[in-house]
C-alpha positions as CSV (number, residue, x, y, z in Angstrom):
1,X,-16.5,24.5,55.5
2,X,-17.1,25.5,52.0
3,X,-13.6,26.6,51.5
4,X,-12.4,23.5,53.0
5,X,-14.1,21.3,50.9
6,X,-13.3,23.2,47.9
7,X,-9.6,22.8,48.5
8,X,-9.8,19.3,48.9
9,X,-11.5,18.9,45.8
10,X,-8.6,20.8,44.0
11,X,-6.0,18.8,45.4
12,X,-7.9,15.8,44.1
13,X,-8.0,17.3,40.6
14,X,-4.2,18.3,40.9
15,X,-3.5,15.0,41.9
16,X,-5.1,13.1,39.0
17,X,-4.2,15.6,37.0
18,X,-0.5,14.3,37.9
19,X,-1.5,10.6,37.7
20,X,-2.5,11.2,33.8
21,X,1.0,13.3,33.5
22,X,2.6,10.1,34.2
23,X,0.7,7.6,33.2
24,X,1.4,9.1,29.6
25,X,4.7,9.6,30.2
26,X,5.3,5.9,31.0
27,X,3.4,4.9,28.3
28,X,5.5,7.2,25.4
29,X,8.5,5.3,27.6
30,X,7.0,1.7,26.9
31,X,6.0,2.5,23.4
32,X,10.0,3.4,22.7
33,X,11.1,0.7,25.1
34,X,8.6,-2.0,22.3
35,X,10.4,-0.1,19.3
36,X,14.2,-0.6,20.8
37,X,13.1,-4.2,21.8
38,X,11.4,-4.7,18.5
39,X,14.5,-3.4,16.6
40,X,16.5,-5.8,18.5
41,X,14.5,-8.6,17.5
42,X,13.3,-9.3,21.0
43,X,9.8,-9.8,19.6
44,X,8.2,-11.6,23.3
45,X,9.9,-8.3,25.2
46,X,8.4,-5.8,22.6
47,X,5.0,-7.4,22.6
48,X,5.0,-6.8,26.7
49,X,6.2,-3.3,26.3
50,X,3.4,-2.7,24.0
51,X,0.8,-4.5,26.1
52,X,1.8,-1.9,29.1
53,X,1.9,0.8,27.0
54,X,-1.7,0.2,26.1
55,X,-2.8,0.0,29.1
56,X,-1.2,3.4,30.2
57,X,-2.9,5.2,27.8
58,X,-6.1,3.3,26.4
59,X,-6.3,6.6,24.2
60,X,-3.3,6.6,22.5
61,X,-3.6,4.5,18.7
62,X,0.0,4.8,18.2
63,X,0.4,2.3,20.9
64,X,-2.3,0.1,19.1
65,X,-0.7,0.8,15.7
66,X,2.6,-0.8,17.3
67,X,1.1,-3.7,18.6
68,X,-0.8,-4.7,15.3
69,X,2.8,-4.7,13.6
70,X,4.3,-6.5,16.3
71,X,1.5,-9.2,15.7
72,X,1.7,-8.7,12.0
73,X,5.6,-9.7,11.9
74,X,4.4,-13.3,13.9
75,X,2.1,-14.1,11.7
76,X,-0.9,-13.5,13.7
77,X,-2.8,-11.6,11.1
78,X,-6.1,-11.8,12.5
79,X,-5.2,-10.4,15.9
80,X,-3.5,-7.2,14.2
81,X,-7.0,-6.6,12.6
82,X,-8.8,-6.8,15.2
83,X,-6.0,-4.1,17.3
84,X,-6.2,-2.2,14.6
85,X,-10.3,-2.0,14.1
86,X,-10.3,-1.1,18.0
87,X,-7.0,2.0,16.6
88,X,-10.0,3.5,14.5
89,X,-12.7,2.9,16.8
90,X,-10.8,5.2,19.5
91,X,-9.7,7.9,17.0
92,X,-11.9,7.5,14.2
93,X,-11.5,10.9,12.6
94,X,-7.4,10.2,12.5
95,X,-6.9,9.0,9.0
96,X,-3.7,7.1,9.6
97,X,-5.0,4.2,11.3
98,X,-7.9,3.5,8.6
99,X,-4.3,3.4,5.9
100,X,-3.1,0.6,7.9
101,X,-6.1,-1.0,8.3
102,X,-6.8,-1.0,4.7
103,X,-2.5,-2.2,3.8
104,X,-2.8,-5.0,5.9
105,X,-6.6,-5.8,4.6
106,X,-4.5,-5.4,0.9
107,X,-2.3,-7.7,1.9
108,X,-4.1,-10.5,2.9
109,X,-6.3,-10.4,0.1
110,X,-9.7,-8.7,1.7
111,X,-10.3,-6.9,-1.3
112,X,-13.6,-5.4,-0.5
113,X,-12.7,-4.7,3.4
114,X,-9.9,-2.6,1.9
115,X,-12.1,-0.7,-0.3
116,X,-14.0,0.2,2.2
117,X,-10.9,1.5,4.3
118,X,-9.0,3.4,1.8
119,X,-12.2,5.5,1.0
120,X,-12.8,6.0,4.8
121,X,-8.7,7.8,4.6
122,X,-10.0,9.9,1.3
123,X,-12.8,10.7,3.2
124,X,-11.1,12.6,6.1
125,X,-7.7,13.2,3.6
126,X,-9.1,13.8,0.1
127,X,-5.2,14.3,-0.5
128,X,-3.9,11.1,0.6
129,X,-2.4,9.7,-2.4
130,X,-1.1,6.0,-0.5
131,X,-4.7,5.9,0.0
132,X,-5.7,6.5,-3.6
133,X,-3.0,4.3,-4.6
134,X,-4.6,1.4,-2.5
135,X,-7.7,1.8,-3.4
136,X,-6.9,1.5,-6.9
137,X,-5.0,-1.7,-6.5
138,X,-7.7,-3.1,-4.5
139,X,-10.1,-2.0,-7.1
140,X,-8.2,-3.9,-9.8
141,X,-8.1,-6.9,-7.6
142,X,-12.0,-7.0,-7.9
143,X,-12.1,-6.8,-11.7
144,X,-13.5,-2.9,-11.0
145,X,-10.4,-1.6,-14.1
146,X,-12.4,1.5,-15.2
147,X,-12.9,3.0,-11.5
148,X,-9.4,1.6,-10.8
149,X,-8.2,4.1,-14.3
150,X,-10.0,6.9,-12.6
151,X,-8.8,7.1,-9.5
152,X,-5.0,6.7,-10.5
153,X,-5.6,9.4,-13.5
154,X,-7.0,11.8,-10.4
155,X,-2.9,11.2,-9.4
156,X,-1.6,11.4,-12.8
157,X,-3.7,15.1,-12.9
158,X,-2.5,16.2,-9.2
159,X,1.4,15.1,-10.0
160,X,1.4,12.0,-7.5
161,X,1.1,9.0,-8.8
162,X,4.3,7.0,-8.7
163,X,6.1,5.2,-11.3
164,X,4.3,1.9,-10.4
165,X,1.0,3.7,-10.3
166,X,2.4,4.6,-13.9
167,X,2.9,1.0,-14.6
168,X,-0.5,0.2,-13.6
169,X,-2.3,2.8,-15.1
170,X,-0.9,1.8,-18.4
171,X,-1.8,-1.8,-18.2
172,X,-5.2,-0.6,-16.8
173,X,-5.7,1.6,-20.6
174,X,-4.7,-1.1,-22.7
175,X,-7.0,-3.4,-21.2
176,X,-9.9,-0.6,-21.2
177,X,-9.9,0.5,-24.5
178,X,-6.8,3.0,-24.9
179,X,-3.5,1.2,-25.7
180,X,-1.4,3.6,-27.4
181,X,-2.0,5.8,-24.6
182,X,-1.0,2.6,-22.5
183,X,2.1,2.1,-24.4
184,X,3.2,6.0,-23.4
185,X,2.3,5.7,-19.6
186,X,3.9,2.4,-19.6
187,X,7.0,3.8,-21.2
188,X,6.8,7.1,-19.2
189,X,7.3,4.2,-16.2
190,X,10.3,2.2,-17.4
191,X,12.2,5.4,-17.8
192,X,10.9,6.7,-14.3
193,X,12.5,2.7,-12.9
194,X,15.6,2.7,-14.7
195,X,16.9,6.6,-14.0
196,X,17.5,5.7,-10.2
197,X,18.6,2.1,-10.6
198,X,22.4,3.7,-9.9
199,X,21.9,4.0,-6.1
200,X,20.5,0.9,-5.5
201,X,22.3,-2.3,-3.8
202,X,23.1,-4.8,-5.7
203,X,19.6,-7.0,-4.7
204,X,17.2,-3.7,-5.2
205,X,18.7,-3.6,-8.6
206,X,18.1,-7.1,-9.4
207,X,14.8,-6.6,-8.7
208,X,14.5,-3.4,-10.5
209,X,16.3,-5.0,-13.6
210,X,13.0,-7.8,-13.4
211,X,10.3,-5.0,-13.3
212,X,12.0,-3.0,-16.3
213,X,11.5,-6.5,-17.9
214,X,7.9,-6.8,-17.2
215,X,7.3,-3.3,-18.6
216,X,8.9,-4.3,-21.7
217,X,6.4,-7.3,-22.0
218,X,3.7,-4.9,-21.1
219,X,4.8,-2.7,-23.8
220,X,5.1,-5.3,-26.6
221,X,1.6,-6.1,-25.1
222,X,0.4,-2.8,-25.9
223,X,1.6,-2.9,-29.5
224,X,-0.2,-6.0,-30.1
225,X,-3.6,-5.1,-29.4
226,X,-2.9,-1.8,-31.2
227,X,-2.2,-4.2,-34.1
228,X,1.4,-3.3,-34.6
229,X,2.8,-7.0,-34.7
230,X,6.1,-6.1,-36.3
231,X,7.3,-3.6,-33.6
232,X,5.6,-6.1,-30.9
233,X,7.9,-8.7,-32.3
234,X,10.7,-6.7,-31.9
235,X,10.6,-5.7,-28.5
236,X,9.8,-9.7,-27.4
237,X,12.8,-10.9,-29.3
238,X,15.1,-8.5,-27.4
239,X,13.5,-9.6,-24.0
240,X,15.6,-11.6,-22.3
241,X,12.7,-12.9,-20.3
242,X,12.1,-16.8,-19.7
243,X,8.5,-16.0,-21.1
244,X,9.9,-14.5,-24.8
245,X,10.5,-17.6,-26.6
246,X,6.1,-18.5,-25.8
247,X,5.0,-15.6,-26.5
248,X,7.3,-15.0,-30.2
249,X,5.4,-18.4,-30.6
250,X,2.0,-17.5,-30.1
251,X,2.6,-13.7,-31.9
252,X,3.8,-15.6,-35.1
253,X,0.9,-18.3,-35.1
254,X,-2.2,-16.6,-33.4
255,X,-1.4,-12.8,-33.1
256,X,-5.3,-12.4,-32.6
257,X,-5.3,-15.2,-29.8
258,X,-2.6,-13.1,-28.3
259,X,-4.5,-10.4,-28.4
260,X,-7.3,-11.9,-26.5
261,X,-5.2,-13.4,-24.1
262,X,-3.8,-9.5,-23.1
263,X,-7.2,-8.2,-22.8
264,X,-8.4,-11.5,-21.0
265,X,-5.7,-11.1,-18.5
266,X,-5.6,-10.1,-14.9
267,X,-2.7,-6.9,-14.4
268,X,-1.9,-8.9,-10.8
């Protein structure tokens, strides 16, 4: 009888065992089936896909971190948070779902919430430079520039900070007591921009071409709270920049007032 019951119980476990093999197997098919349909621009289609895929496998974040964009691209901001808060409640020790948690709390301005993220990802990824990147900028965006200088000089030490961390780092030691070492990160950036501007399309470089204008303010920004009006005057009047002609004004009339107005003024 024992024997019996014993082999009925293992063709029960074989057979769930085989119901989970599938189950996960349709649900990697309806996670690629919401990408194809997503790529396609069949948003409705993808967002059923992804509801099935879900279900399928209630473990699986990916699936979660699929929906949230999906819900993210309509404009239904506060649902993809909440999808992706129930992503790092199922796998709380994966890091990757905390990032996008914390991008799309950057994003809509939740400053604080963000914070909080990005330093949950450096918790289990001490190495995650998007993370430390994040975190600075959502530092910043609380007025916290000091912390903010730290954690992008911990990137600038381990080789990973990008260009635009460069950017922001330099503004970030102008602002904090250190602007001719401001005026070299800042500089080190422009020429990090403009050396790949050659294989970009025609609208990247556009873009690029208005950043590489902004670090030229930045720089002539530099030079004036370092006191050095005359080079500062120089670098404005080659700007082609709609905000030059102002800002030649106020350097000639109040170079303190501009001054102020650079260390008064928000990075972004």
């Amino acid at each position: 009888m024992s024997r019996v019951l014993f082999k009925i119980s293992a063709g029960f476990l074989v057979l769930a065992l085989a119901l989970l093999a599938l189950s996960l197997a349709l649900s990697d098919y309806y996670l690629a089936k919401q990408r194809e349909l997503a790529i396609s621009g069949d948003l409705r289609g993808a967002m059923e896909a992804s509801r099935v895929a879900v279900r399928l496998d209630p473990f699986d974040e990916e699936a979660l971190e699929a929906r949230a964009s999906l819900l993210q691209q309509q404009g239904r901001s506060e649902e993809a948070l909440d999808v992706l808060r129930e992503a790092v409640e199922r796998d709380p020790n994966n890091y990757l779902p905390h990032l996008i948690l914390g991008n799309l709390q950057l994003s809509l301005g939740r400053f604080q919430e963000a914070e909080e993220s990005y330093r949950d990802v450096l918790r289990l990824n001490p190495r995650a430079s998007a993370a430390s990147t994040g975190l600075a900028q959502a530092l910043i965006r609380q007025g916290e520039l000091e912390e903010a200088r730290r954690v992008y000089e911990r990137l600038l030490r381990r080789g990973e900070i990008t260009y635009l961390g460069l950017y922001d780092l330099g503004r970030l030691c102008v602002r904090t007591g250190e602007p001719e070492k401001g005026y070299r990160y800042i500089m080190r950036a422009r020429r990090q921009a403009a050396s790949g501007m050659g294989k970009l399309d025609e609208a990247a470089r556009e873009r690029r071409r208005e950043l590489i204008e902004s670090m030229d303010l930045a720089l002539a920004d530099a030079l004036v709270v370092q006191g050095d009006y005359v080079r500062a005057r120089r670098m404005i009047a080659q700007s082609n920049s709609e905000q030059a002609p102002a800002l030649l004004h106020l350097l000639d009339t109040d170079p303190e007032g501009y001054r102020r107005s650079v260390l008064d003024s928000e990075i972004y």
